[in-house]
N, C-alpha and C positions, 0 to 999 in steps of 0.2 A: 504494500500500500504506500504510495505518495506522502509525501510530509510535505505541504507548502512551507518554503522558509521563503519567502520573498518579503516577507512583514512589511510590504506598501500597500497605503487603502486608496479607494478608486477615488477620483475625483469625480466630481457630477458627471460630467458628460460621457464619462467612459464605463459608469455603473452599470447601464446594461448590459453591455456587450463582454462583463469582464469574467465571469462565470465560464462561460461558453467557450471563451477564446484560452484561459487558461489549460482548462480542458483537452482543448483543440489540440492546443501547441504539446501539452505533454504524450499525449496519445501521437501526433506527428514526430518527435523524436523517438519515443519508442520501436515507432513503424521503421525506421530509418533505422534502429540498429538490426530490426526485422530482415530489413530488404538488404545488409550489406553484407556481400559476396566477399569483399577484401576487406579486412581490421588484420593493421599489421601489428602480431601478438605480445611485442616489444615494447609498445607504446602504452601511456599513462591514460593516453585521451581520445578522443575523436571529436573534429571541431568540424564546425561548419559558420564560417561568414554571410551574413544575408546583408544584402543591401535593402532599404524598404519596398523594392518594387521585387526582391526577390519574397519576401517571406509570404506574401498571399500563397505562390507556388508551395513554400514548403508548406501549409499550413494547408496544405489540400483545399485551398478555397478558388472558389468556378470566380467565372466574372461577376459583377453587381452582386458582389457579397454584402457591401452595404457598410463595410467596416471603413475608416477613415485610417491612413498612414499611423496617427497620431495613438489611435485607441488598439492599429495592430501589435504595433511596437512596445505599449503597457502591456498588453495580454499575454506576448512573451515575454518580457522579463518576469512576467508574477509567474513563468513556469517551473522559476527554481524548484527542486524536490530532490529528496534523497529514498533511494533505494536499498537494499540488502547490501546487492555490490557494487554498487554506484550510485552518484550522483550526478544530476542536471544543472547547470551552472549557465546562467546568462547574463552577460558582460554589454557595454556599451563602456565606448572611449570618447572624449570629450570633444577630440580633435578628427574624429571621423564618423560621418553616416552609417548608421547600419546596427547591426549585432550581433554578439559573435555566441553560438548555442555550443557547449562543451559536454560530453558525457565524462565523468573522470572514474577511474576505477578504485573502490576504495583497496586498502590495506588487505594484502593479503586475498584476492580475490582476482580472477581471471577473466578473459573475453569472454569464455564459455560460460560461466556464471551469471555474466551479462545477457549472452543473447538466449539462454536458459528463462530467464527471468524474466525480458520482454517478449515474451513468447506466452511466458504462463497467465500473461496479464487479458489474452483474446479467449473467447469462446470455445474454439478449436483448433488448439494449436498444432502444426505439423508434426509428424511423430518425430523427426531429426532437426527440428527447426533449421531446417533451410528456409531461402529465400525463394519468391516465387516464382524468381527466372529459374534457379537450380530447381527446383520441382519438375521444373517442364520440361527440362534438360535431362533431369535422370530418367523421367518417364519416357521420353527420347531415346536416351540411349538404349532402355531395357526393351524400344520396339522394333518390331523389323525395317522401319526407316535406316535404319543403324545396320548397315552391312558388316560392319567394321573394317574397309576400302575406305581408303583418302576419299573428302567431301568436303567443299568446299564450305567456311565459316557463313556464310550470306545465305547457303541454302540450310544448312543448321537452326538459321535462327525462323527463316522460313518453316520450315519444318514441326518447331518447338514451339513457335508462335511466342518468340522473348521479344521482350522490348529491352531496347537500350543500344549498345554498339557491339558488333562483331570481339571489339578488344577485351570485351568484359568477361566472354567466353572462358577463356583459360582461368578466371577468377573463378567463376562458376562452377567450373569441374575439380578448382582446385579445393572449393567449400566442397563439395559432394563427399570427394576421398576424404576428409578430415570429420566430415559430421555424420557421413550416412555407409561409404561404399571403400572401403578401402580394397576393394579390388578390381575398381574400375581404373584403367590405362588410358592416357590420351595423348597422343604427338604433334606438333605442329614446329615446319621447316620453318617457316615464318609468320610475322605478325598476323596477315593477313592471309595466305596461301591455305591450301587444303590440312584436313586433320584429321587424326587416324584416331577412334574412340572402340575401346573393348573392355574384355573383361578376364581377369586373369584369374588362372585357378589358385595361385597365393598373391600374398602381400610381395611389391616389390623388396628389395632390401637392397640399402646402398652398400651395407660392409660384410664381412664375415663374422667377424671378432668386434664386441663393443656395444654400443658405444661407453667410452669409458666416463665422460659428463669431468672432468678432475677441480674440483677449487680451488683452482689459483688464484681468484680473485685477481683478474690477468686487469687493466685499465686498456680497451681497444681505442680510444678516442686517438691515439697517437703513439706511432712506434716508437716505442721509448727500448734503451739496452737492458733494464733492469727486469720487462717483462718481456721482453723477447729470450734472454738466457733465461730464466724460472721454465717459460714453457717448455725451450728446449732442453733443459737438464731434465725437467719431471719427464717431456717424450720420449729421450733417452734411457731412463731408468726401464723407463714402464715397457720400453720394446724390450728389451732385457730381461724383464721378467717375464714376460707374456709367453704360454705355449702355445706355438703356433705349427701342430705338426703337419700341413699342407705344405710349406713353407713357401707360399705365395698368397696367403689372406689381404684383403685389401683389412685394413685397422681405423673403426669407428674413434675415433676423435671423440670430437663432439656432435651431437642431435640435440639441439634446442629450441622447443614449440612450444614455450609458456614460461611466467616471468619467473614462477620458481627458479626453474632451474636456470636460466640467465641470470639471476642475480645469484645463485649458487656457485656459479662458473668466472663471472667477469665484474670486477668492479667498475665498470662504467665499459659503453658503448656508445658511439658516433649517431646521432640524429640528424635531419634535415637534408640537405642538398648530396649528393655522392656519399650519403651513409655506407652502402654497398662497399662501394669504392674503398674506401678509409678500410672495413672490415681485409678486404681484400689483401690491400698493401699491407695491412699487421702482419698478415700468415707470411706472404711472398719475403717479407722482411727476415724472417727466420731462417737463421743459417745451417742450413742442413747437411748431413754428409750426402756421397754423392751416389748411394745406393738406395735411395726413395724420395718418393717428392710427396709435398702437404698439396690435397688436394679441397677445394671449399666451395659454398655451392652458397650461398645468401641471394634469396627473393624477397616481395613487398609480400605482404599477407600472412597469410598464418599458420607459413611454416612447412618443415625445418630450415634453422640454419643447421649447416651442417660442415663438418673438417675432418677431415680421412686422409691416409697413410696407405701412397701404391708403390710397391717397388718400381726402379727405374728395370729397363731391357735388362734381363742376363742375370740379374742377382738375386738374390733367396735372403729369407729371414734370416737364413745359418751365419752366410754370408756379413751382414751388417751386425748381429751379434758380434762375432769373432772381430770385425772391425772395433767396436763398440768395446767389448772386455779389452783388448789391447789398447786401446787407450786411457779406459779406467783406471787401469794397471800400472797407467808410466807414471811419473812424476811431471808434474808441470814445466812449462818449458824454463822461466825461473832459477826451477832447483835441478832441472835436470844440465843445463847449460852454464848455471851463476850468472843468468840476464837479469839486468835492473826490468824494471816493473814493465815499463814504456817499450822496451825494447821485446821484452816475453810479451806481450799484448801485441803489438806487433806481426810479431813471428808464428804467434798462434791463429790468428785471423789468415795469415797465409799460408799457412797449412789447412785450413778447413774451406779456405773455394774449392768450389769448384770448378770439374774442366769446364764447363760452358758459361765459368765468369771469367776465365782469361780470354785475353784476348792475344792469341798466340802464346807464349810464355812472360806476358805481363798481365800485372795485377788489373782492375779496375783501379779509378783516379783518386786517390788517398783521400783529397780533400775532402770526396762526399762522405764516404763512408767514417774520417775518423774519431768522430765522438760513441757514436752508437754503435757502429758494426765492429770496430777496432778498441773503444773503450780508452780512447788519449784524450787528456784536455789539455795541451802543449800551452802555456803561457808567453807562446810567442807570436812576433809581429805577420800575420797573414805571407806577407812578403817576403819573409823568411824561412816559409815555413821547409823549401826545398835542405835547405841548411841543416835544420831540424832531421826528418825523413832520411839526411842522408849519414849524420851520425850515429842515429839505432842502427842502419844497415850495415855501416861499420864494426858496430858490437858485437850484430850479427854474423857477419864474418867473420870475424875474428876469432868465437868462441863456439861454433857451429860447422854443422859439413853441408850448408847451404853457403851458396856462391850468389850476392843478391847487387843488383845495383839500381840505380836511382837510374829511372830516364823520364826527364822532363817533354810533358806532353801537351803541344798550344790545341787547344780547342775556340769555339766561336766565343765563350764569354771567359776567354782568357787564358793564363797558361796554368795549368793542372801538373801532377806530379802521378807516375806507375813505378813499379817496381820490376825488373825485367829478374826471374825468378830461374835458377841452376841448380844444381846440387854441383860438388865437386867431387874428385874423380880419387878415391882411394890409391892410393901406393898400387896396388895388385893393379886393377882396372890401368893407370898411366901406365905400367910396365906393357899390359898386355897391347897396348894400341899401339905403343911406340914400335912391339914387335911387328906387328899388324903393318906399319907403316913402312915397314925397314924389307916385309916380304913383298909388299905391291912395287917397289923400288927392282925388284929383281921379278916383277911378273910372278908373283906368287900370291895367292889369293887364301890369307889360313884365317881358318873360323877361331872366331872367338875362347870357345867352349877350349879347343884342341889346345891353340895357347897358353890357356888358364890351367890345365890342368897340366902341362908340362912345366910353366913356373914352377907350382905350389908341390910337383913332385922331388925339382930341386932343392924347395926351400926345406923338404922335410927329412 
């Protein structure tokens, strides 16, 4: 039941019509969480801006309704109300026309809670409360209109007798699997091209193993170093312990379709413009070894986001394991070499590219990546920093069996700095190629292997 908190009394001229419009307006924002196909499951609210020549439309009202601008605009604000799991909320700004209707979600309480709720408040409510385009869309699919053959979305809507836009489809089917049919399948190449709808004898599933949901209380609003190493040390561990005896499982990450578990998982996420996007660049940002990639899937609506672990071509669980314990196992670069701090940070970040961040055998350009990806905050002049760059490399040489030099790289907004990346060539290895060298001089062509082992039979 409704609780009017608007505690405004009508003034004359708007006392009749103020009952009625009250009313009105709350039974139209209800219907509206009724009819919507996409509530994206992340969010706090669902707003809707009306200008005054919009709100007759929302307010389901025909022409010569009889209501004035003045008395429509009272009659939504008095629709403030609070519900079980939300509340109605109607604003008006001083400096602009209109008004802005908000649903908010209370504490602890979900989308589904919501459209639960506005659903039980009608006569006959739908058994799945869908919306009524999705109504006519599953009873679509479940008829023999439904070849399950590509079909164009135009004749879809023909078909189903929907209103609204062709784009909305994919919303529609996407409510259906979430509220009613998790075994209906739909495809479409493009926004607007043909689309293949059936029904499948089980649920899809994006992974093998997981999802594992882990609380790191990760913040995604921005790739920061601090949450980018948490997540990959906990993904680390956790492939480590994981049995995975196929040893080609794709690994559920994260699955999250409601705010629980989002706020169980992530202390803050990106809203508004390229939300997506931002999500995106956190993962892509995580430096991984070179035998899997984070693979992520984030849409508007209600869900999943999702983050999963495919191996790259050629390698096995066993495989990144064994890589994985072998590095557990060493000593940091540090203590294992006597590198100052700057210098082991450094050296460690190039040991963990990959081959498809070099470019040929140089790094990518220091300057981007050195706070976050590299973990340096040099106290030195921009202008200097080649100066800087090339006395770690120094250390590094010095105390290492990498071979590493500085090469200065101009690009279009200025000149950048890589690292052109060697190992150097053990005593054994220089002996053998000298040999190697010394037989091509006289037309002899000796393998490798042959030479090494005829040194090392000398040496013993």
């Amino acid at each position: 039941m409704a609780v009017d908190q608007s505690g405004v009394e009508p003034s004359e001229d708007e006392s009749a019509p103020e009952l009625p419009l009250v009313t009105l307006a709350r039974e139209a924002v209800l219907n509206r969480i009724r009819q919507a196909s996409r509530i994206d499951f992340w969010e706090e609210t669902m707003d809707w801006r009306l200008s005054p020549r919009e709100i007759p439309a929302f307010l389901g009202l025909k022409k010569g309704h009889g209501y004035s601008p003045r008395a429509l605009c009272a009659g939504l604000k008095k629709a403030k109300s609070s519900y079980d799991s939300f509340s109605i909320e109607v604003t008006t700004k001083t400096d602009e026309k209109g008004i802005e209707v908000c649903v908010r979600l209370k504490d602890g309480c979900e989308w589904q809670n919501v459209w639960e709720e506005a659903w039980r408040t009608v006569p006959t409510p739908n058994e799945h409360c869908l919306s009524d385009n999705a109504v006519k869309l599953l009873r679509w699919a479940r008829s023999g209109k439904n070849t399950g053959e590509p079909i164009d979305q135009d004749r879809i809507m023909r078909q189903a007798q929907l209103r609204g836009h062709y784009l909305e489809i994919r919303d529609c089917f996407r409510e259906i699997q979430v509220k009613a049919e998790p075994l209906l399948a739909f495809d479409r190449r493009t926004s607007g091209g043909p689309m293949t709808v059936r029904f499948c004898e089980a649920p899809g599933g994006y992974y093998d193993v997981g999802p594992l949901n882990p609380a790191l209380a990760l913040s995604l609003t921005e790739a920061k170093r601090e949450d980018l190493l948490r997540f990959r040390n906990w993904l680390y561990a956790e492939i480590r312990r994981l049995e995975l005896p196929k040893d080609n499982e794709v690994i559920g990450v994260f699955e999250i379709a409601d705010r629980r578990m989002l706020k169980s998982c992530f202390a803050s996420w990106p809203r508004g413009f390229s939300w997506d996007s931002t999500l995106r660049e956190f993962f892509k940002a995580v430096q991984v070894m070179e035998g899997f990639n984070i693979l992520t899937l984030f849409e508007q609506g209600l869900g999943p986001w999702l983050v999963g672990c495919r191996l790259s071509d050629g390698w096995t669980w066993s495989r990144v394991k064994a890589w994985l314990n072998e590095r557990e196992a060493g000593p940091p670069a540090a203590e294992k070499y006597g590198l100052s701090s700057d210098a082991a940070s450094l050296l460690e970040w190039i040991a963990d590219l990959r081959t498809d961040q070099y470019l040929g055998n140089l790094t990518p350009a220091l300057e981007e990546c050195l706070e976050r990806d590299i973990g340096l905050k040099p106290e030195w002049p921009k202008e200097n920093l080649s100066a800087y760059f090339g006395m770690l490399v120094d250390e590094i040489n010095e105390k290492t069996d990498f071979d590493l030099k500085v090469q200065p790289w101009r690009r279009h907004s200025g000149q950048a700095t890589r690292i052109q990346v060697r190992r150097k060539l053990h005593e054994l290895d220089q002996i053998v190629r000298l040999i190697q060298v010394l037989g091509a001089s006289r037309n002899q062509m000796l393998e490798p292997a042959r030479v090494r082992a005829a040194v090392e039979s000398l040496l013993s």
